[in-house]
Structures are given as structure tokens and as C-alpha cells.
BALOBA-1460 file (C-alpha; in Angstrom, 3 decimals):
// residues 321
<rec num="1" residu="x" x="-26.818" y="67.360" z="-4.346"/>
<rec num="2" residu="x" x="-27.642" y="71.577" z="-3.248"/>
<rec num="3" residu="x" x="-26.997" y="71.923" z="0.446"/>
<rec num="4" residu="x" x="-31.025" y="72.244" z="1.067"/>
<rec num="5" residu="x" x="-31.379" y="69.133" z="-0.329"/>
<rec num="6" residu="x" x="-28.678" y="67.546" z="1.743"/>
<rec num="7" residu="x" x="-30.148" y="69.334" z="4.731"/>
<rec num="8" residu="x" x="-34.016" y="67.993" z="4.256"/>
<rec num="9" residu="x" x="-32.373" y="64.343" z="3.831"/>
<rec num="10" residu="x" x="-30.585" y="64.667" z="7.091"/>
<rec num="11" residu="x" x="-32.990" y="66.565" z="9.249"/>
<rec num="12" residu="x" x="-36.562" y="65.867" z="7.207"/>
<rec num="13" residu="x" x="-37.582" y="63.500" z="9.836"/>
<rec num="14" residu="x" x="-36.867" y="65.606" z="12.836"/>
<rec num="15" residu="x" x="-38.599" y="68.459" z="10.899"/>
<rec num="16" residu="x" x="-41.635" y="66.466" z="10.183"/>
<rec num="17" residu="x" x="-41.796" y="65.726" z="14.157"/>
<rec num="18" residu="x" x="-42.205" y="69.390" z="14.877"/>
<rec num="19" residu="x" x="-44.884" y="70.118" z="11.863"/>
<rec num="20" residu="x" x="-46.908" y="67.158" z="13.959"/>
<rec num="21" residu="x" x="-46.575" y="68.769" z="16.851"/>
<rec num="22" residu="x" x="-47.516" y="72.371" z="15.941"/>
<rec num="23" residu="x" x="-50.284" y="70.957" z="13.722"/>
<rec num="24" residu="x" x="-51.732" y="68.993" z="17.009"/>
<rec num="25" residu="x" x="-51.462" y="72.096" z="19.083"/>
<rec num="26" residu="x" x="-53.220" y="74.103" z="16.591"/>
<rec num="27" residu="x" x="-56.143" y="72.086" z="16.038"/>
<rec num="28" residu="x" x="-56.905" y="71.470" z="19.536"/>
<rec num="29" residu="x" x="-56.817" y="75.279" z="20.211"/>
<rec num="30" residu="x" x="-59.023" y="76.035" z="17.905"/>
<rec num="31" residu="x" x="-61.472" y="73.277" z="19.401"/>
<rec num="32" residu="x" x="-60.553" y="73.785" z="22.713"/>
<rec num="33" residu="x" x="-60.360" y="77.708" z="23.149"/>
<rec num="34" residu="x" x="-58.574" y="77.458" z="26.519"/>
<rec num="35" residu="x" x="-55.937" y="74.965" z="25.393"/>
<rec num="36" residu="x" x="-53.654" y="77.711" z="23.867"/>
<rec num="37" residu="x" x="-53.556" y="80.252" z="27.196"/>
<rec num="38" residu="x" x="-50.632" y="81.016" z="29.120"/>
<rec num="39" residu="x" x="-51.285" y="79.493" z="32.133"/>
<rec num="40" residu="x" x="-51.698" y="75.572" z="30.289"/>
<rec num="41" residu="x" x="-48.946" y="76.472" z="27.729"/>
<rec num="42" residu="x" x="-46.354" y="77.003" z="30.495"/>
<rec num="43" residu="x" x="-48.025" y="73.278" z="32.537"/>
<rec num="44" residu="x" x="-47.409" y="71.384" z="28.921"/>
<rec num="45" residu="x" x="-44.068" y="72.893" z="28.581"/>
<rec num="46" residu="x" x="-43.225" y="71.446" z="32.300"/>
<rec num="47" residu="x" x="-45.092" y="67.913" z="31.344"/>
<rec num="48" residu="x" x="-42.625" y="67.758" z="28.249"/>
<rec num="49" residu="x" x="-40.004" y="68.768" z="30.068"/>
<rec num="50" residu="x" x="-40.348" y="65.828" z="32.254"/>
<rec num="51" residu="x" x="-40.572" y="63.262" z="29.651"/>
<rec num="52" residu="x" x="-37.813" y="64.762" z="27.675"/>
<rec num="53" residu="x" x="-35.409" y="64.589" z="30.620"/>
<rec num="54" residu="x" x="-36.422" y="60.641" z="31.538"/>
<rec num="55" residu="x" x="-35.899" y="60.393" z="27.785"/>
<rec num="56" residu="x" x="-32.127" y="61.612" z="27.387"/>
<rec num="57" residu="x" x="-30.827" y="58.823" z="28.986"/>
<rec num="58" residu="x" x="-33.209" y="56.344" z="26.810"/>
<rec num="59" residu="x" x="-31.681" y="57.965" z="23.866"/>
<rec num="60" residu="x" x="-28.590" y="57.118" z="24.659"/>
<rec num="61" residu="x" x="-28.932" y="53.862" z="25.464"/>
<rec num="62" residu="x" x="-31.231" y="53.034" z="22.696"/>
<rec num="63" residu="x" x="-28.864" y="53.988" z="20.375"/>
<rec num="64" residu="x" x="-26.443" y="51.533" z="21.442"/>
<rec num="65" residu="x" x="-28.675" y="49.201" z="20.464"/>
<rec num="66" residu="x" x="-30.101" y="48.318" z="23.712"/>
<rec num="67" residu="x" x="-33.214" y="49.560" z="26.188"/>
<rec num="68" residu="x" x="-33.501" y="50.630" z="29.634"/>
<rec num="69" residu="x" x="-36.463" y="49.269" z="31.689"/>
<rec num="70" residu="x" x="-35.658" y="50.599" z="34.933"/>
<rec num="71" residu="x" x="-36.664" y="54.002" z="34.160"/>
<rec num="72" residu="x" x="-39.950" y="53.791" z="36.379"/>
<rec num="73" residu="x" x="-38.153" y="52.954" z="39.854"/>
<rec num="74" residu="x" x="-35.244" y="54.886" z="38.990"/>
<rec num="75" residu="x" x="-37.801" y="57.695" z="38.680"/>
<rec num="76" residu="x" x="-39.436" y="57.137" z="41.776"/>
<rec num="77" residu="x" x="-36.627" y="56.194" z="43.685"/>
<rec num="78" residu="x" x="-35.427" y="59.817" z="43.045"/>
<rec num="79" residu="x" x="-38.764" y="61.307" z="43.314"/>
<rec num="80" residu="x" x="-39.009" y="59.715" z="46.855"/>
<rec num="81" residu="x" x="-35.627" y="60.170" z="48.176"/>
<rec num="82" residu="x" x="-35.832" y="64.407" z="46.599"/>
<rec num="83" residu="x" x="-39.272" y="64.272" z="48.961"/>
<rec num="84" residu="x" x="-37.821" y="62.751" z="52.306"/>
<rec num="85" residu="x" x="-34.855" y="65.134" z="51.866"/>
<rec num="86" residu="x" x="-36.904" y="68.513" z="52.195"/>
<rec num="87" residu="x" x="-37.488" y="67.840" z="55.903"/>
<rec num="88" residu="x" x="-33.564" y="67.839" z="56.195"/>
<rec num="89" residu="x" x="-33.371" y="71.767" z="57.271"/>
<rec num="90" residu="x" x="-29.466" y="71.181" z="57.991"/>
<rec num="91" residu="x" x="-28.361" y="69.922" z="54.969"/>
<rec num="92" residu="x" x="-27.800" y="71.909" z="51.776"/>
<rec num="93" residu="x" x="-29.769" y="71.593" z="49.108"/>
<rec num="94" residu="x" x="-27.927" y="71.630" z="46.216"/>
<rec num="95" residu="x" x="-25.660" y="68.553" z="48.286"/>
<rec num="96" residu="x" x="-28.789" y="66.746" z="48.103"/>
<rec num="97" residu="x" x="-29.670" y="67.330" z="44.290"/>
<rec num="98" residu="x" x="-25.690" y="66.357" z="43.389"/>
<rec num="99" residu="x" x="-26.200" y="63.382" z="46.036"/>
<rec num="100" residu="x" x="-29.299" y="61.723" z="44.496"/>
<rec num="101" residu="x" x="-28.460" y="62.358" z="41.000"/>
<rec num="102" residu="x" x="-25.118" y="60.382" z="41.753"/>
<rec num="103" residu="x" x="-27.166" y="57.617" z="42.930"/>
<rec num="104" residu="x" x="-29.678" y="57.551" z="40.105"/>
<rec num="105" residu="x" x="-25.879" y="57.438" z="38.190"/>
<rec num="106" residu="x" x="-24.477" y="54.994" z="40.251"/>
<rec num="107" residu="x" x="-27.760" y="52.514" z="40.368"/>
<rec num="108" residu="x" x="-27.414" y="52.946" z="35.824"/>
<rec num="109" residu="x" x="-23.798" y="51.683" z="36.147"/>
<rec num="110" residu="x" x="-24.807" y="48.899" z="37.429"/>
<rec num="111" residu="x" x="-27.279" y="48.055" z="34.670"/>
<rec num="112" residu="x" x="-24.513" y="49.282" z="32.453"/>
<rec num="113" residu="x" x="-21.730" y="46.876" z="33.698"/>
<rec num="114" residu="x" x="-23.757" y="44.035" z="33.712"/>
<rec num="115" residu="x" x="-24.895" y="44.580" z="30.132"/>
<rec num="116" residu="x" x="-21.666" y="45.748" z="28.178"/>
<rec num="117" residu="x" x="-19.046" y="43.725" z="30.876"/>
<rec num="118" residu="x" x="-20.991" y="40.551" z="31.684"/>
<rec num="119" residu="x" x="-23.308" y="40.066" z="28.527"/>
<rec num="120" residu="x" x="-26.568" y="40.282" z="30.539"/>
<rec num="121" residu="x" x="-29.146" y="41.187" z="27.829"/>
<rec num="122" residu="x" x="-30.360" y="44.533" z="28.672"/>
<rec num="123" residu="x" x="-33.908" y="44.173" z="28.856"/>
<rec num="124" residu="x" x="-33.265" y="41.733" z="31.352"/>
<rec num="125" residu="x" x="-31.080" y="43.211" z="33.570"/>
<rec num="126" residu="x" x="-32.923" y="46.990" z="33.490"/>
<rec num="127" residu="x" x="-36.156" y="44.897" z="34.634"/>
<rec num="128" residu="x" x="-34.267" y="42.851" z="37.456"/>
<rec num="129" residu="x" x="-33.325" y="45.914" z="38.510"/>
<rec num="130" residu="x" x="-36.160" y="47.968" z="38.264"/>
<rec num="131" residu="x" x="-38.213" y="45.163" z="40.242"/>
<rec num="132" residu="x" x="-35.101" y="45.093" z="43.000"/>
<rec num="133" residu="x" x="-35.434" y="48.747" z="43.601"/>
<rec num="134" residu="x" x="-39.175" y="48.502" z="43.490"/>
<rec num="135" residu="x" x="-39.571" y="46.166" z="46.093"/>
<rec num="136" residu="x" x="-36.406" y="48.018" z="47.777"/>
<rec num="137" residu="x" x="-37.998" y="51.730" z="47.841"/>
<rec num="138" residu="x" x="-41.313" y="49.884" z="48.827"/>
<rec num="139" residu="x" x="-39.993" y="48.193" z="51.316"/>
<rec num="140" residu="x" x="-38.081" y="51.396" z="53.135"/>
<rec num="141" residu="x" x="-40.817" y="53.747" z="53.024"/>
<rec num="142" residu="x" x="-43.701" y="50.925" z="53.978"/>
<rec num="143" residu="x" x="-45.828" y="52.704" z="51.230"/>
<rec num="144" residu="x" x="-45.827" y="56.169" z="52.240"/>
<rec num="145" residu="x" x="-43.516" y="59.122" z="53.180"/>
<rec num="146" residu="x" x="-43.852" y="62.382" z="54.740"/>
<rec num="147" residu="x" x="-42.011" y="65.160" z="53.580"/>
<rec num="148" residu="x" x="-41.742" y="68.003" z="50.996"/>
<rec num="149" residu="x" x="-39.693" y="69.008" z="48.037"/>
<rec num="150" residu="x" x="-36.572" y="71.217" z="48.534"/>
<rec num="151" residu="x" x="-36.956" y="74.605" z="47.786"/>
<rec num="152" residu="x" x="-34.688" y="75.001" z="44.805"/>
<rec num="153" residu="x" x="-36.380" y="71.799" z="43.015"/>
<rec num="154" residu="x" x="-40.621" y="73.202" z="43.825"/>
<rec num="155" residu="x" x="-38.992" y="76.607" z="42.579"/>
<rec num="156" residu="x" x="-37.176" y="74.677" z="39.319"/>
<rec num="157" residu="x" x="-40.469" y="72.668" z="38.992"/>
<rec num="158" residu="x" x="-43.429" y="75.628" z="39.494"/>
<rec num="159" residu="x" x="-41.286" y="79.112" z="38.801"/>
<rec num="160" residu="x" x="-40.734" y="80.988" z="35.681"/>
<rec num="161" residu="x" x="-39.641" y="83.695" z="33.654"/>
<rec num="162" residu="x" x="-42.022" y="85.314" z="30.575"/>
<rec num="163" residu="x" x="-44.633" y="82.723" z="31.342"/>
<rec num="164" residu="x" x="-41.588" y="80.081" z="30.414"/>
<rec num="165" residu="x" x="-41.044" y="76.914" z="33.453"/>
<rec num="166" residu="x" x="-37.666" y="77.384" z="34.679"/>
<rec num="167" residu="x" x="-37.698" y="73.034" z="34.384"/>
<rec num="168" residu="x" x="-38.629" y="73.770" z="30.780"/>
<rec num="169" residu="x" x="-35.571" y="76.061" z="30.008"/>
<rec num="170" residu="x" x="-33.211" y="73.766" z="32.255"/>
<rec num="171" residu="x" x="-34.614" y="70.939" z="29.705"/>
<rec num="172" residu="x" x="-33.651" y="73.519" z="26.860"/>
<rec num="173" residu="x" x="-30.319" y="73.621" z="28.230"/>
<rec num="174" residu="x" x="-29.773" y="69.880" z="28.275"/>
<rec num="175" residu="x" x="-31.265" y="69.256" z="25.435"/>
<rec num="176" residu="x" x="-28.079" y="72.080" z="23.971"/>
<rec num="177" residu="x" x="-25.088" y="70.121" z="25.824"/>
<rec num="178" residu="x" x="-26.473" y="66.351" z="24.666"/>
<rec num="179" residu="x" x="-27.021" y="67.458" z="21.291"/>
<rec num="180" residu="x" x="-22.926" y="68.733" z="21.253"/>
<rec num="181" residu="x" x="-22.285" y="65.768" z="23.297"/>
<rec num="182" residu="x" x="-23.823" y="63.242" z="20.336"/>
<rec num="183" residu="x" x="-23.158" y="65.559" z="17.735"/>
<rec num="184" residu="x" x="-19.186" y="67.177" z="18.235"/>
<rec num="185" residu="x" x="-17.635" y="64.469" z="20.720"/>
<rec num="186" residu="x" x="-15.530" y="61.264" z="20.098"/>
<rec num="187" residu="x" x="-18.283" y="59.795" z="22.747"/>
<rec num="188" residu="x" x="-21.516" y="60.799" z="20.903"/>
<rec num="189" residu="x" x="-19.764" y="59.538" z="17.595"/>
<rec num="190" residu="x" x="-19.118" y="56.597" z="19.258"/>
<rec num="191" residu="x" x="-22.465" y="55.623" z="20.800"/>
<rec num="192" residu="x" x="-23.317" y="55.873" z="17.238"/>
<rec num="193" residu="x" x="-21.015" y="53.609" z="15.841"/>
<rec num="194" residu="x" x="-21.972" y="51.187" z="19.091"/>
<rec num="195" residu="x" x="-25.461" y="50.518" z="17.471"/>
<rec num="196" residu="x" x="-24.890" y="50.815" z="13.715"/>
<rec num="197" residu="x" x="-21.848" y="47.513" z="13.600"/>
<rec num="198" residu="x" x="-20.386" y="46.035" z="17.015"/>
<rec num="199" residu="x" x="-18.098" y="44.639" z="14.969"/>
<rec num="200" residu="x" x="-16.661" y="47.461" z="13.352"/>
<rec num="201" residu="x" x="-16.240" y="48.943" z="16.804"/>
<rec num="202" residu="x" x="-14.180" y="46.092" z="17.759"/>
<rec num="203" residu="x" x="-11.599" y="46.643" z="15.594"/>
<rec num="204" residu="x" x="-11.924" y="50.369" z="15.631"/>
<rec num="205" residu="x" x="-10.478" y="50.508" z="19.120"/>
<rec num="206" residu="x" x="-13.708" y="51.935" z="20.846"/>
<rec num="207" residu="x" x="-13.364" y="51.163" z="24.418"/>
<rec num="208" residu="x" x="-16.790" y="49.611" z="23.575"/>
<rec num="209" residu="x" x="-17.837" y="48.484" z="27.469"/>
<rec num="210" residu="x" x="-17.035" y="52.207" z="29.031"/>
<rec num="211" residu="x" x="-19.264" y="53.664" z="25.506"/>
<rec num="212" residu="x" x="-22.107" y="51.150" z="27.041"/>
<rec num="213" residu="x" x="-21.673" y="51.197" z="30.080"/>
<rec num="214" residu="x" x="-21.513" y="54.935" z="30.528"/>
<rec num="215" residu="x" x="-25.224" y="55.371" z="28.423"/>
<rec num="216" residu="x" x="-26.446" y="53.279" z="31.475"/>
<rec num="217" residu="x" x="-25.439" y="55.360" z="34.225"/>
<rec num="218" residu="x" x="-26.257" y="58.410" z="32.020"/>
<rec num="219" residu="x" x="-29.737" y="57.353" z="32.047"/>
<rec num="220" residu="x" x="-30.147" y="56.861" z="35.170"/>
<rec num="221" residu="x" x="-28.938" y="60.142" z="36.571"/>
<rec num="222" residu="x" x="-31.638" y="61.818" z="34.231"/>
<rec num="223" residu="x" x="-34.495" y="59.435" z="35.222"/>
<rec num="224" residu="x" x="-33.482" y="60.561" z="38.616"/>
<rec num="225" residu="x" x="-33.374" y="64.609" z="37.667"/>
<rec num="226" residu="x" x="-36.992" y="63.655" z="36.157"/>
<rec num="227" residu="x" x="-38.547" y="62.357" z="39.382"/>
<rec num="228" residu="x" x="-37.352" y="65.128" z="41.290"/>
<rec num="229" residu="x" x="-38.939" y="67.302" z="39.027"/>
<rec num="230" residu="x" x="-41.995" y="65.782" z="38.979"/>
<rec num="231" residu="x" x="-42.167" y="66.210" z="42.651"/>
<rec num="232" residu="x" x="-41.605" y="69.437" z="42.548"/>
<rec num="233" residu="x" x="-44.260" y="69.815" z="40.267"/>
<rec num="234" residu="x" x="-46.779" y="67.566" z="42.024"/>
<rec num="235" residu="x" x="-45.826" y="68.848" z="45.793"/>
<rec num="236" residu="x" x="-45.733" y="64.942" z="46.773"/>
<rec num="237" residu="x" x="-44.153" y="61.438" z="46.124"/>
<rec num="238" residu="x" x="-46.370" y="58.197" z="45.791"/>
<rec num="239" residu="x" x="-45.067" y="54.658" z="44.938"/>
<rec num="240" residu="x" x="-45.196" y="53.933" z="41.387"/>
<rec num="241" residu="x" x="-45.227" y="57.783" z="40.662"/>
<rec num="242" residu="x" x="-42.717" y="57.014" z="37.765"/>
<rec num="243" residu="x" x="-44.329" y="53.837" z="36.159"/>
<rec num="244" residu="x" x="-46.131" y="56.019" z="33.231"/>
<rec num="245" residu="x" x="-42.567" y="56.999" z="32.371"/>
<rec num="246" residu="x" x="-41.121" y="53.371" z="31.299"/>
<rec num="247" residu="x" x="-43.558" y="53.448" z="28.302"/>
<rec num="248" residu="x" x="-43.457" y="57.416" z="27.583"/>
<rec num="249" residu="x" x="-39.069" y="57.920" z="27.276"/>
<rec num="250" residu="x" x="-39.361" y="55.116" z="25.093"/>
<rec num="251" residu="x" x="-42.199" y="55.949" z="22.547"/>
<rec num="252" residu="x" x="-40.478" y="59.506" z="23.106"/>
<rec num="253" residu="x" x="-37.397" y="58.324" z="21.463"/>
<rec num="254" residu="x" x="-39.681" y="56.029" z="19.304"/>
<rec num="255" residu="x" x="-41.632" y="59.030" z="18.315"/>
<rec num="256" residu="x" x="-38.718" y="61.068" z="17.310"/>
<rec num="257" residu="x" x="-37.155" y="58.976" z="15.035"/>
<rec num="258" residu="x" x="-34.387" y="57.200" z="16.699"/>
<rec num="259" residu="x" x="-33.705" y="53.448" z="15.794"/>
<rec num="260" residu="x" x="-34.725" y="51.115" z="18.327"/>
<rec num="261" residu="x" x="-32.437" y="49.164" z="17.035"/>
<rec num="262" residu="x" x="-29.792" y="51.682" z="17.922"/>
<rec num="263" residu="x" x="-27.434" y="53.715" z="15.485"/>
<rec num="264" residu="x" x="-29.150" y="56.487" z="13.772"/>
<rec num="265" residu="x" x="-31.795" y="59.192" z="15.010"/>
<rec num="266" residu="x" x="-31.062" y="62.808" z="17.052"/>
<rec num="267" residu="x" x="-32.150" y="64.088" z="20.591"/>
<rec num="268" residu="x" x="-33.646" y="66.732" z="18.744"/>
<rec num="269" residu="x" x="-36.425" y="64.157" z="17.448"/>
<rec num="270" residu="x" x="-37.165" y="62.880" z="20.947"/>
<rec num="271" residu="x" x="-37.724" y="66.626" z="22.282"/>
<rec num="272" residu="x" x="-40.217" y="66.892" z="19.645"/>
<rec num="273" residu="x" x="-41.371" y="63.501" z="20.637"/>
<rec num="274" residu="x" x="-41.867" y="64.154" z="23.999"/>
<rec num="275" residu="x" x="-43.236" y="67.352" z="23.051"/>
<rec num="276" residu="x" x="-46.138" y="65.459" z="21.081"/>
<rec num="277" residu="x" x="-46.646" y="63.279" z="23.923"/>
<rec num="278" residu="x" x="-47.287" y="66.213" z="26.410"/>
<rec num="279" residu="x" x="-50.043" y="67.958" z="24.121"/>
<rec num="280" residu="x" x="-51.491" y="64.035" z="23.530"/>
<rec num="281" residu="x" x="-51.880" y="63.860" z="27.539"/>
<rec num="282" residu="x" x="-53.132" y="67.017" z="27.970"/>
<rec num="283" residu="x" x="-55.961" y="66.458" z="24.801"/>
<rec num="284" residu="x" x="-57.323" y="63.598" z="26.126"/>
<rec num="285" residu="x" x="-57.970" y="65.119" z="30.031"/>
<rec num="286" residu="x" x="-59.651" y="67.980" z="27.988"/>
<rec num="287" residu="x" x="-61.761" y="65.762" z="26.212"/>
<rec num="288" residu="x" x="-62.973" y="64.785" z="29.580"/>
<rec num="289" residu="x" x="-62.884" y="60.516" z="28.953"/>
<rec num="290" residu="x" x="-63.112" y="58.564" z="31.481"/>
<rec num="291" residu="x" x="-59.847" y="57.398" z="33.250"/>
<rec num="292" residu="x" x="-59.609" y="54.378" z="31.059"/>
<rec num="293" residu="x" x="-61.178" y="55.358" z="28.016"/>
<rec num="294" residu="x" x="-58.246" y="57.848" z="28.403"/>
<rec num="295" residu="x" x="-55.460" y="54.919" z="28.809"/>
<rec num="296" residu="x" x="-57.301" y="52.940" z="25.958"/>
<rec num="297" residu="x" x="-57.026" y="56.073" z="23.160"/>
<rec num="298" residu="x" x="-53.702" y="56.857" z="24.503"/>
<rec num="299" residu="x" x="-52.298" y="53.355" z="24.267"/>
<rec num="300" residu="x" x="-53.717" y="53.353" z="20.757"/>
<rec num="301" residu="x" x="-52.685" y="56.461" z="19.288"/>
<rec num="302" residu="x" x="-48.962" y="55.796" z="20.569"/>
<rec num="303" residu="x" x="-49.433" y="52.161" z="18.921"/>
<rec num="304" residu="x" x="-50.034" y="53.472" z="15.758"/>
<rec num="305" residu="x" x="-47.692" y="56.903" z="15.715"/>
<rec num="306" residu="x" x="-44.810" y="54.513" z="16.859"/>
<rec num="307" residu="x" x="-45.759" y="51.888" z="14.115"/>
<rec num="308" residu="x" x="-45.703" y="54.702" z="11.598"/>
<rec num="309" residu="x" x="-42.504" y="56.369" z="12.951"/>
<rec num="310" residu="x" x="-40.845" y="52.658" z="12.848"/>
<rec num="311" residu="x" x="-41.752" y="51.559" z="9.167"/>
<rec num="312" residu="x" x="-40.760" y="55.565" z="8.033"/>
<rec num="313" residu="x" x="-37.261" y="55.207" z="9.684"/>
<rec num="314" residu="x" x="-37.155" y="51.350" z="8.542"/>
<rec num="315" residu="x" x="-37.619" y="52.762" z="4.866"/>
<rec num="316" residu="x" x="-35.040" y="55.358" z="5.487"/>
<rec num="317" residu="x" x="-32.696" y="52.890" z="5.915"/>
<rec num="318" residu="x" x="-33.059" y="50.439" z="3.724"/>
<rec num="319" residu="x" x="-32.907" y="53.404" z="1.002"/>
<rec num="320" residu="x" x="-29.247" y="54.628" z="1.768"/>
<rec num="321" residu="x" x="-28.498" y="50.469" z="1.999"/>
């Protein structure tokens, strides 16, 4: 088989992703002269951004084989806590970025233990948690908080360079170290080999529970990173800011061609993913629908682009079977 052959097999659905994307963007600028300026480029970039970050963490647990439903609260909780912290004049900021992204770690580890140490199914445990710190972070702030986002994260969130987000080119950044980190490392390889055969991992001598575990806590640092983002981006923090997020990291990773049933698919496929849901957002405000006529199209586009992503990677597999 040539090399470019070899190359289209292995990266043809990522590829595709992009060609979606650019296609999308192209059409609406033509209908929508505006769409393509500077000024809305650099807002998408930042709304992709977002998504992309709550969806590293997905990635890597989905590919394990499992799902993680306690993005939303894990988002706000982060959002909320990044908020409160900017009336802290005394305290470093960069100690309260490291400090809240260690508890967004810390509150995935324990998703992570109880799913790859105690056999909780996943989906179960990520929504006991996510209600637990809903009703937690609800319960603390009585609804409402009064505050303001650190310097460093409004400046992350609304600054940039050529026209380019800084939050965007931190997300390019990331999206650099997980794609060595799945690609080049013993870990990556092995979150692979978690979701293609458990059983082969067994006897491989994968320290299978820290592999799990770990893609846990990874996501929840990241949905953490996202919600402070997003408030830097917003200028506030509102209870059940990050609830659009549960649905959007997964169809992300959906999107892009990952597995949902874990084992095969690249990061590089959910950045396009998440890049297709930020121009999808941003074509139905322009078309000026009505909130839920909005929510309705939305709903059903992702329906269908998932179904179609699903059945093409399904196919994909069965043919190297």
C-alpha cells in the first residue's frame, strides 16, 4: 500500500471533519456577509476553544470505553469558584488558577476511582456526582454570587494577538501536548488499548485502574479550565452556566470520530468537532430563530451529524475486522 494511501486510511476521517467545517464556514459567509469578519472570527475561535477544552477530558475517557456526565457542574463549579476568587485582592492569581484546576482534578478522581476501583458504571457515578455538586454549588452560593474574573483569566478569555484569542492559542497548545500524550506515550497507548479489549489489558500488565482512573481526573481538571474560561469570556457566573456543555464535549468527540465505545479515534477529530459545533451555534443566532426554534434545529442537526459520524466509524471498523 503507497504511504498516501496508508495516510488517507489513517487520517481520512479526521480530514473529512475539517472539509465539513471549512465548507460550513464558507457557505454561511457567503450568505451571511458579516459572518467571515475579524471581529466574529476571533468570538468563534474562543466558543470552540471552550468546547474543545471541556472536550479533552471526554476524549479521554470515552476512549476507555466509558462517559463522563459530570462535565456540566464540574464546569460551573469552576466557573463559580474562578468568579468568587477575583474579589480576593491578596491572593495570587495564578495560586488560584493551579488551586481550582486541582479541584476540578481531584472532584474527576473520584468519579475515576469509583469507576475503574469499585466497578460503579460510569454513567452512573459521573451523574451522582454531577447532581451532588449541583445541589452542593447551589446550595453555597444560594443562587447567586458577586464577584469578577481574575485578571489573567478575562485577559486569557477576551485578549489577543493578530486578531487570534489568546484562549484559542492556549487551546492550540493543548490540543499539541494531548495529541503527544495519546499519540508518543506508554499512557496514550494505553488508554487505547483500555477501550479496544479489557481483557487483553489484563494480561498485558497495564496498571488498568490508574489508566482509568487517571482519564477521570483528567477530565475534570479541563472541564474546570473550561468554566473559567467561559467566565472570563462572559464577565459573570450563573448556576447551570455549564449544562450546554454535557451534550456539546460529547457530540464533540462524537463529531470527530472517536468511538463511543472507546478504542479508536484522535483529539485532532474532536478539535474539528468542536470547531463545527462553534460555527453551528453561531449560524443559527444569525439566522435570528427564536430561542427554541434554535434548540429544536440544533438538537436535530447534532442528531443526525452524530448518527452519520457513528454508522461511518461503525463501518470503519467492521472493515479492518
Amino acid at each position: 500500500m503507497s504511504k498516501s494511501k496508508l495516510f488517507m486510511e489513517k487520517n481520512g476521517t479526521t480530514i473529512s471533519r475539517y472539509f465539513i467545517v471549512i465548507m460550513l464556514f464558507m457557505i454561511i459567509s457567503i450568505l451571511r456577509p458579516g459572518f467571515s469578519s475579524g471581529s466574529h472570527v476571533k468570538v468563534l475561535l474562543l466558543e470552540a476553544a471552550i468546547i474543545g477544552i471541556a472536550a479533552i477530558g471526554q476524549t479521554f475517557v470515552i476512549l476507555t470505553g466509558g462517559i463522563d456526565m459530570s462535565v456540566p457542574w464540574l464546569f460551573t463549579a469552576g466557573a463559580m469558584a474562578a468568579y468568587v476568587s477575583g474579589r480576593m485582592e491578596n491572593v495570587n492569581s495564578i495560586l488560584i488558577i493551579l488551586g481550582i484546576l486541582l479541584g476540578g482534578f481531584a472532584l474527576g478522581m473520584i468519579n475515576g476511582v469509583a469507576v475503574a476501583y469499585l466497578g460503579v458504571p460510569s454513567i452512573v457515578m459521573t451523574i451522582g456526582l454531577n447532581t451532588i455538586l449541583q445541589g452542593s454549588v447551589t446550595g453555597l452560593t444560594s443562587g447567586a454570587v458577586n464577584g469578577a474574573a481574575p485578571n489573567i483569566i478575562y485577559t486569557l478569555a477576551t485578549g489577543s494577538i493578530f486578531n487570534i484569542s489568546y484562549g484559542f492559542i492556549l487551546w492550540m497548545g493543548l490540543t499539541a501536548i494531548v495529541m503527544l500524550i495519546l499519540r508518543k506515550t506508554k499512557y496514550g497507548r494505553s488508554l487505547y488499548a483500555l477501550g479496544n479489549s479489557r481483557g487483553v489489558v489484563y494480561f498485558s500488565g497495564i496498571k488498568r485502574q490508574r489508566v482509568e482512573a487517571l482519564a477521570y481526573g483528567v477530565s475534570g481538571l479541563f472541564a474546570a479550565l473550561a468554566g473559567m474560561l467561559m467566565v472570563g469570556k462572559t464577565g459573570s457566573a450563573y448556576l447551570g452556566m455549564g449544562n450546554p456543555f454535557q451534550f456539546e464535549s460529547i457530540a464533540a468527540v462524537a463529531l470527530g470520530g472517536v468511538s463511543m465505545a472507546g478504542g479508536s479515534g484522535s483529539y485532532m477529530g474532536t478539535v474539528a468537532g468542536s470547531m463545527t459545533i462553534a460555527v453551528l451555534l453561531a449560524v443559527l443566532t444569525a439566522l435570528n430563530l427564536s430561542p427554541a426554534l434554535q434548540q429544536i434545529f440544533y438538537g436535530l442537526i447534532l442528531f443526525v451529524a452524530i448518527l452519520a459520524a457513528t454508522i461511518q466509524n461503525n463501518r470503519k471498523m467492521s472493515s479492518k475486522l
